[in-house]
MILO-849062 format. One record per residue (C-alpha): residue in three letters; z, y, x. Coordinates in steps of 0.02 Angstrom, whole numbers, padded with zeros to 5 digits, always signed. Example, Ala and Ser with C-alpha at 12.3 -4.5 7.8 and 13.67 -1.06 7.14 Angstrom:
// MILO-849062
ALA+00390-00225+00615 SER+00357-00053+00684 
END
This chain:
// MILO-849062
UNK+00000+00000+00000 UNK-00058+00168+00070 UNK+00064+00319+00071 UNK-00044+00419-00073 UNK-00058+00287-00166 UNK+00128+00320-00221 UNK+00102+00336-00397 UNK-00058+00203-00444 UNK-00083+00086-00571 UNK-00125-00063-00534 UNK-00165-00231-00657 UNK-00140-00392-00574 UNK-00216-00528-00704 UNK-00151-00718-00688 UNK-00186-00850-00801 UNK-00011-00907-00883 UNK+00070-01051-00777 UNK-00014-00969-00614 UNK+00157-00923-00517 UNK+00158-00746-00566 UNK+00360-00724-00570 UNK+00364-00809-00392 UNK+00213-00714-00330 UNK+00294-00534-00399 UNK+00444-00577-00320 UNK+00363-00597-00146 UNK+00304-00426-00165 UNK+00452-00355-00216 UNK+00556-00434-00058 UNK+00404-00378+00051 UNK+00383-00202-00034 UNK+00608-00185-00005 UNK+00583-00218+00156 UNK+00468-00111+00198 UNK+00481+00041+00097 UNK+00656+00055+00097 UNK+00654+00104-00090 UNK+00702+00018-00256 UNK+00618-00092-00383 UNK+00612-00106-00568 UNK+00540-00247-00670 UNK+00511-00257-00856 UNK+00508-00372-00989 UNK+00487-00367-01157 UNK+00620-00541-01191 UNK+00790-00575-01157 UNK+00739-00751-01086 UNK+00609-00654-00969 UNK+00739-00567-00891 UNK+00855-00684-00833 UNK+00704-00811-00781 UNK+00661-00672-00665 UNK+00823-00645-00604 UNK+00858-00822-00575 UNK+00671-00820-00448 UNK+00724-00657-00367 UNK+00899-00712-00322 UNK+00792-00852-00251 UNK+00696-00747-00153 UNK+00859-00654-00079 UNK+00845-00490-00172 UNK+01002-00430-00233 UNK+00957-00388-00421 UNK+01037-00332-00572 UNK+01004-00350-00763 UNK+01028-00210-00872 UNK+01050-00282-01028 UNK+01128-00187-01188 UNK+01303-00218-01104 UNK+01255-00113-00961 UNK+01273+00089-01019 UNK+01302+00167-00842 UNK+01252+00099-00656 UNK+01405+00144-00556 UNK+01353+00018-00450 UNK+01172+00036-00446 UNK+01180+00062-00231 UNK+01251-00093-00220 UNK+01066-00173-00299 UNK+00866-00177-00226 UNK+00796-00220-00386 UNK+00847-00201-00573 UNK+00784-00307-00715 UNK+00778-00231-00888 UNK+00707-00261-01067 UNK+00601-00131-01131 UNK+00675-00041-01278 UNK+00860-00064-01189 UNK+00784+00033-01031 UNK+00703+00155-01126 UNK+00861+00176-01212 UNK+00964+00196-01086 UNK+00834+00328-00983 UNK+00830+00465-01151 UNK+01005+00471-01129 UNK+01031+00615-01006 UNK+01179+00546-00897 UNK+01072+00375-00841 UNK+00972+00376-00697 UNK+00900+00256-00592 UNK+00876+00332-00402 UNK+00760+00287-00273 UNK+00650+00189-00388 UNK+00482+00150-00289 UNK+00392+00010-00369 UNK+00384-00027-00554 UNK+00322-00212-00598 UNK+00279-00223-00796 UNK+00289-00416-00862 UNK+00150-00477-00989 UNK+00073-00297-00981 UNK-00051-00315-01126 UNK+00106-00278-01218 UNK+00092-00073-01313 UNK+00273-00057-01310 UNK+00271-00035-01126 UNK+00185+00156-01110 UNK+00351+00247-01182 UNK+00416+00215-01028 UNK+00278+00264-00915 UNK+00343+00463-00920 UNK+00490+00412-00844 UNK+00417+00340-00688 UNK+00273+00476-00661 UNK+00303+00452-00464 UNK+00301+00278-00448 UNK+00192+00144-00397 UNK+00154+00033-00559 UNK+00091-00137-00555 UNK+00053-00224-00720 UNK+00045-00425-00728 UNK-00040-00512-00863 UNK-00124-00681-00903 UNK-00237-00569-01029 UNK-00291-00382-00962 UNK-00336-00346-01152 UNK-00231-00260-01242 UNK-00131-00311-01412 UNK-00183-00144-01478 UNK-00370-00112-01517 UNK-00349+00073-01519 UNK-00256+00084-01332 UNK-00354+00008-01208 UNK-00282-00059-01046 UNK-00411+00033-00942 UNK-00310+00219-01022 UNK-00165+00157-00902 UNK-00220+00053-00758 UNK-00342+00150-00635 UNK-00409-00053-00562 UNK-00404-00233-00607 UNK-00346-00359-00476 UNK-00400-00543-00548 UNK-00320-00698-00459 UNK-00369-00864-00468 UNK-00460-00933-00621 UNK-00386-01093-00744 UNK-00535-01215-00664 UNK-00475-01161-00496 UNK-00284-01193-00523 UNK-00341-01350-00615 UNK-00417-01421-00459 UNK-00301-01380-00336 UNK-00168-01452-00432 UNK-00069-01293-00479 UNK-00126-01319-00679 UNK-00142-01508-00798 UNK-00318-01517-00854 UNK-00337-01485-01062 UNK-00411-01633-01165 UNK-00474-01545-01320 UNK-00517-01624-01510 UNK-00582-01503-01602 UNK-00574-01525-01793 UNK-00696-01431-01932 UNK-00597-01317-02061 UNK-00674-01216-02176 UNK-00588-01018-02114 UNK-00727-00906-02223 UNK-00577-00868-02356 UNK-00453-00785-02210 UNK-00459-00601-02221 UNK-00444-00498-02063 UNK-00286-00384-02062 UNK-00282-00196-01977 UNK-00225-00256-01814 UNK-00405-00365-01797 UNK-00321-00543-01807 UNK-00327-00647-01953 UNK-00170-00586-02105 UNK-00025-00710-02119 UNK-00048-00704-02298 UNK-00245-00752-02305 UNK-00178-00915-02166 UNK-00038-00965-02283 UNK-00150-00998-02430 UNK-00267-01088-02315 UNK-00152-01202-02213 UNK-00013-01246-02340 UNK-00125-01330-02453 UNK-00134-01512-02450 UNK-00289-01535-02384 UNK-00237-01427-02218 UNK-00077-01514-02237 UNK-00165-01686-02230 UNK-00290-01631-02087 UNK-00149-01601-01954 UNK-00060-01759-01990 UNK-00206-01860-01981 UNK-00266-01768-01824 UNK-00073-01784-01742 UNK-00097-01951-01790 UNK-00267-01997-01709 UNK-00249-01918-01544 UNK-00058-01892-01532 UNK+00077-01982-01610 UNK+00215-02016-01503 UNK+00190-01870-01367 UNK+00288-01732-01376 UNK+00211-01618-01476 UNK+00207-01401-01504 UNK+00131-01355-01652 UNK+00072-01180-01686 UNK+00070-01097-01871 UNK+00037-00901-01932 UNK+00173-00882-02061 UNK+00346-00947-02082 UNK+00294-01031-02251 UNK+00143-01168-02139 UNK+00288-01196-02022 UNK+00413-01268-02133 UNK+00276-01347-02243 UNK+00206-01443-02094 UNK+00408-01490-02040 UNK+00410-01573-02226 UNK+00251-01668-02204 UNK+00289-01731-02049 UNK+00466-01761-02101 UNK+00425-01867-02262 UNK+00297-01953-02150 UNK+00449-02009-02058 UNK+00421-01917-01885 UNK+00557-01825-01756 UNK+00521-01651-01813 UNK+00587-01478-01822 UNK+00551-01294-01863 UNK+00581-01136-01754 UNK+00538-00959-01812 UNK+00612-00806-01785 UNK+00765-00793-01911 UNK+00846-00923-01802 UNK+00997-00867-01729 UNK+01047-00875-01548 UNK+01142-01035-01554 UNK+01009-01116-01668 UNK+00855-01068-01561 UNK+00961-01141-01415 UNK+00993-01313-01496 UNK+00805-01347-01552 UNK+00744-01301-01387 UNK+00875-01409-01295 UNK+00844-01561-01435 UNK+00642-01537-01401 UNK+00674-01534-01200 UNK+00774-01717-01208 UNK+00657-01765-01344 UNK+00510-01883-01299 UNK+00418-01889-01465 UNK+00487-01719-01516 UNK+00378-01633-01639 UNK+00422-01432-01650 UNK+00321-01332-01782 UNK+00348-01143-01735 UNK+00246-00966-01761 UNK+00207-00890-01617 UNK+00397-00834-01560 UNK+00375-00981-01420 UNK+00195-00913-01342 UNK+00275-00799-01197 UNK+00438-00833-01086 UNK+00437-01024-01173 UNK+00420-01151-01026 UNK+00457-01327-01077 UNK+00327-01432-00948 UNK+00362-01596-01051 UNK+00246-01529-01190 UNK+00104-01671-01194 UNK+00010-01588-01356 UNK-00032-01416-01433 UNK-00065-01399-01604 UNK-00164-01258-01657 UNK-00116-01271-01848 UNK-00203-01089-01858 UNK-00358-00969-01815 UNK-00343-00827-01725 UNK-00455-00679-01633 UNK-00347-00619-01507 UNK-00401-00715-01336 UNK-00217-00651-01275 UNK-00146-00773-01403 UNK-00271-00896-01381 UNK-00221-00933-01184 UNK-00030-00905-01226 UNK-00012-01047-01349 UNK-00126-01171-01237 UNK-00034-01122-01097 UNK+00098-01175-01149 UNK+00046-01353-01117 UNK-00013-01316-00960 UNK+00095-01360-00831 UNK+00104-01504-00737 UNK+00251-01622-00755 UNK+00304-01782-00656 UNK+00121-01881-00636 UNK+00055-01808-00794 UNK-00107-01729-00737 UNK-00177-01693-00914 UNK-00128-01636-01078 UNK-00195-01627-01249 UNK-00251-01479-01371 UNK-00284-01524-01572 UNK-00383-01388-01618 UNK-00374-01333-01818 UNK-00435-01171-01825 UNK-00633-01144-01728 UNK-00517-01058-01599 UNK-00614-01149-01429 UNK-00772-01119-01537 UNK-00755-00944-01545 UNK-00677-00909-01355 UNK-00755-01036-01272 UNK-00663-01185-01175 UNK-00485-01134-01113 UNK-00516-01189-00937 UNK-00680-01108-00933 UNK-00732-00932-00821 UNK-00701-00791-00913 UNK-00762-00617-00852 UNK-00607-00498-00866 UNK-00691-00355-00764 UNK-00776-00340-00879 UNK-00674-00356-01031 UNK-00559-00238-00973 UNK-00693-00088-00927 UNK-00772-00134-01124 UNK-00639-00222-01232 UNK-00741-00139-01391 UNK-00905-00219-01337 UNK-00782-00380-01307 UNK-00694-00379-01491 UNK-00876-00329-01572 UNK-00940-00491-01507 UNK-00817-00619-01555 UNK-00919-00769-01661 UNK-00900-00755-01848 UNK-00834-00891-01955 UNK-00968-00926-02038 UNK-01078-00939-01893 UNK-00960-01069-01818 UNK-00954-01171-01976 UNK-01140-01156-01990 UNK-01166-01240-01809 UNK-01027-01371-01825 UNK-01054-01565-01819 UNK-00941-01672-01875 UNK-00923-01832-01750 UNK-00838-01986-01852 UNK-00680-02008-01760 UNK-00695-02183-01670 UNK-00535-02258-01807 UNK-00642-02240-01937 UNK-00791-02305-01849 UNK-00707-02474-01839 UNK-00695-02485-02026 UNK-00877-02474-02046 UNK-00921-02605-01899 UNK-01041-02706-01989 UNK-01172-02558-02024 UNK-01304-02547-01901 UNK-01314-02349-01920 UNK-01172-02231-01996 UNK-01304-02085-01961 UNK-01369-01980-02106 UNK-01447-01803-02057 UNK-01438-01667-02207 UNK-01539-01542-02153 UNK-01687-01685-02089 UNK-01678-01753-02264 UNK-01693-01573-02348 UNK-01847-01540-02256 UNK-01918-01711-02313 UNK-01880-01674-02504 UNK-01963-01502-02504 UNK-02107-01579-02409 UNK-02135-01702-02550 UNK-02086-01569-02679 UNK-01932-01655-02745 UNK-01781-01570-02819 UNK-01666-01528-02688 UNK-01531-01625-02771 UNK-01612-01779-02701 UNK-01525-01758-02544 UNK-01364-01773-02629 UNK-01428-01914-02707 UNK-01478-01999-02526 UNK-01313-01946-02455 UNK-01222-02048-02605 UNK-01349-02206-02568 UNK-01308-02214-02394 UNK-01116-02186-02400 UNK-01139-02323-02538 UNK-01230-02447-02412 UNK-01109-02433-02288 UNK-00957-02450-02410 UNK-01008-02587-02479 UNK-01090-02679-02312 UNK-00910-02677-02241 UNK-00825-02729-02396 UNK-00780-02887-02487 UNK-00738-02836-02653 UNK-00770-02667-02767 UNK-00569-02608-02720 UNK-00611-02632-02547 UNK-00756-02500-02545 UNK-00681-02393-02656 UNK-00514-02374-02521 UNK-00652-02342-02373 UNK-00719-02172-02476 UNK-00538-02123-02422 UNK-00599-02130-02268 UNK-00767-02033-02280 UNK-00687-01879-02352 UNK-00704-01780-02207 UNK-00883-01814-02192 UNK-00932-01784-02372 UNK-00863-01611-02357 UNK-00967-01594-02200 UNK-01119-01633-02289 UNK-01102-01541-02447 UNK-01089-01397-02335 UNK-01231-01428-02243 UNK-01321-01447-02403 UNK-01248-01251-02476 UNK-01319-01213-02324 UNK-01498-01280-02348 UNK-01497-01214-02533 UNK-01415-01040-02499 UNK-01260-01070-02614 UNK-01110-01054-02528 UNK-00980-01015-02686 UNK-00821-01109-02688 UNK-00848-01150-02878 UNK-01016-01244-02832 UNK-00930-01332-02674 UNK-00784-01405-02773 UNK-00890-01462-02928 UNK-01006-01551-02792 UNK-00879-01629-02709 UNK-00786-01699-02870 UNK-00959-01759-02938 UNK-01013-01864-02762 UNK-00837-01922-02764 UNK-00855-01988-02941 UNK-01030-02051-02922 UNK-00998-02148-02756 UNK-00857-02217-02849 UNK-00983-02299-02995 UNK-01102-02350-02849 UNK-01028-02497-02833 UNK-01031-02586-02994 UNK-01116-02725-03028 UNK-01153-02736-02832 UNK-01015-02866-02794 
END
């Protein structure tokens, strides 16, 4: 650091499970050492602060937390460095008789944070360095690029991946129909528009079956956007008979700290939460991540994978159940991603996110390899709508015929790996997934995409594959 470079601001960007903590607190011994002056670090949680304490006492710097106990600093020549929450340290610096002397070097925790720039008037002189997994900010209307003059990016999530510093994600992705969320003031998706969508039954039946597929057993974070998911998906996987709790953030003290220790010593823990564990939460046993909602912040998007992230004992890998497009619409979590640029033109960034519909449009539904098995004595399970709706307006039929081939086929197969009408008529449980992939397809190819239309369709192939089979046994 050059001598008029006393007060710049620097961002640092990290992806989450990268070090940062260890590598700030390098810098802070080194910057001590040489510069003779004092630094301050902030967080925006309580469990931040002592975590980087803890990693600074490690590193030999003599540091203090001012917490809401703390009103004066008596003491404050007896300390390097000094570890504070945001609102308590902007608290304690409007009152006129606190001061904090000397102060140097200001390090800013999870810096994509707004709440943050109150307290850059008090530290005008300083050197500021802001740390973040995601240099784009939570606010559309304050850009990061207003209060840091340069971008420093550190190693990417493929790089940390291969030299063993990161576990390597194994994503499922699953198709949900999102076009009925609304998109609240603040750009992300409203909590009411997700409840409706992911407490219904069908939502409800989706992530069990998908926990179940890929991974029942492991210990297991789920993800929700609204209180009311998270203690709907505790119920389903409680009367499904699984080890499961609920955290969000009415939880008190004490009962935050008992979940958290329970999921910790808990092998086949399942803990539904919203969003309260996506910073400052490091629990390295996590073997799955549930996303159990959509979302269009990319900050949020890294946080709750990388929460699964870190490597543990020989585990090398872990898994991500996707329920809401969000891979789709960001792209793969381990995959480059160009912050430079995001940073100079977070607009151009936020303009560009894929739509819903667009995603749904492009989707293709892969049978998962379970239900496969049941149909093991069909020679194809393939059946292409849009192929089919092309051939029907070639030979100018009515474009209900595809419907009509759709229902023939699923009928084939039922029946070709059944031994009796009640056996075919339990594999259609099976195919629902797929039916509402093709009647989609179909709305598509016909250019009606009302709910109304969707549901009657989907009641009427039910009830007409069901009939297919008489008389055929």
């Amino acid at each position: 650091m050059t001598e008029e470079a006393d007060d710049f601001n620097l961002l640092y960007q990290l992806p989450t499970g990268g070090g940062k903590t260890v590598i700030f607190s390098e810098i802070v011994r080194k910057y001590i050492e040489t510069h003779k002056k004092k630094v301050v670090i902030l967080t925006h949680r309580i469990e931040l602060c002592k975590q980087t304490s803890n990693v600074l006492s490690g590193f030999n710097v003599k540091n203090k937390v001012i917490n809401s106990k703390v009103k004066t600093l008596p003491d404050q020549d007896d300390f390097e460095c000094f570890v504070a929450m945001v609102e308590t340290l902007n608290n304690r610096l409007s009152d006129k008789d606190f001061e904090l002397k000397n102060v140097g070097l200001v390090i800013i925790d999870e810096a994509h944070y707004n709440s943050f720039r109150k307290l850059f008037k008090f530290f005008e002189h300083c050197f500021i360095l802001g740390v973040t997994a995601t240099p784009l900010s939570s606010n559309i209307k304050l850009p990061m690029k207003d209060n840091y003059k340069k971008l420093i990016v550190g190693d990417d999530i493929s790089t940390l991946i291969k030299n063993g510093f990161l576990a390597n994600a194994e994503v499922y992705n699953y198709d949900v129909g999102l076009t009925t969320l609304k998109i609240g003031i603040n750009g992300d998706y409203t909590v009411k528009s997700s409840e409706a969508l992911y407490t219904n039954s069908t939502m409800q039946t989706k992530l069990l079956g998908a926990y179940e597929e890929t991974s029942k057993g492991k210990k297991t974070l789920i993800f929700n956007n609204g209180i009311y998911t998270s203690k709907e998906v505790f119920y389903t996987f409680q009367k499904a008979g699984y080890n499961v709790r609920h955290l969000d953030n009415t939880a008190n003290k004490q009962e935050r700290k008992d979940i958290l220790k329970w999921f910790k010593n808990t092998p086949d823990a399942v803990l539904s939460s919203v969003s309260i564990l996506t910073t400052g939460f490091d629990e390295p046993s996590v073997e799955s991540i549930i996303l159990n909602r959509a979302t269009r912040s990319l900050t949020l998007y890294f946080q709750m994978i990388g929460r699964g992230s870190r490597i543990y004992k020989e585990r090398k890998s872990f898994q991500v159940i996707d329920l809401g497009n969000n891979v789709v619409r960001f792209g793969p979590w381990s995959q480059p991603v160009d912050w430079q640029h995001i940073f100079r033109y977070p607009d151009l960034y936020l303009d560009n996110i894929v739509d819903d519909e667009a995603i749904e449009r492009d989707f293709v539904y892969e049978m998962p390899e379970k239900i496969k098995l049941k149909f093991n004595t069909s020679k194809s399970l393939d059946f292409d709508v849009k192929a089919e709706y092309k051939d029907v307006l070639n030979s100018n039929k009515k474009s209900f015929t595809v419907i009509e081939r759709s229902i023939a086929q699923h009928s084939q197969i039922c029946i070709e790996n059944s031994e009796d009408v009640f056996d075919a008529r339990e594999l259609i449980k099976d195919l629902q997934d797929e039916i509402a992939y093709r009647i989609k397809q179909y709305c598509y190819c016909i250019m009606n995409s009302t709910q109304n239309y969707k549901d009657w369709l989907f009641e009427e192939y039910n009830r007409r594959l069901r009939i297919s089979f008489n008389g055929k046994f």
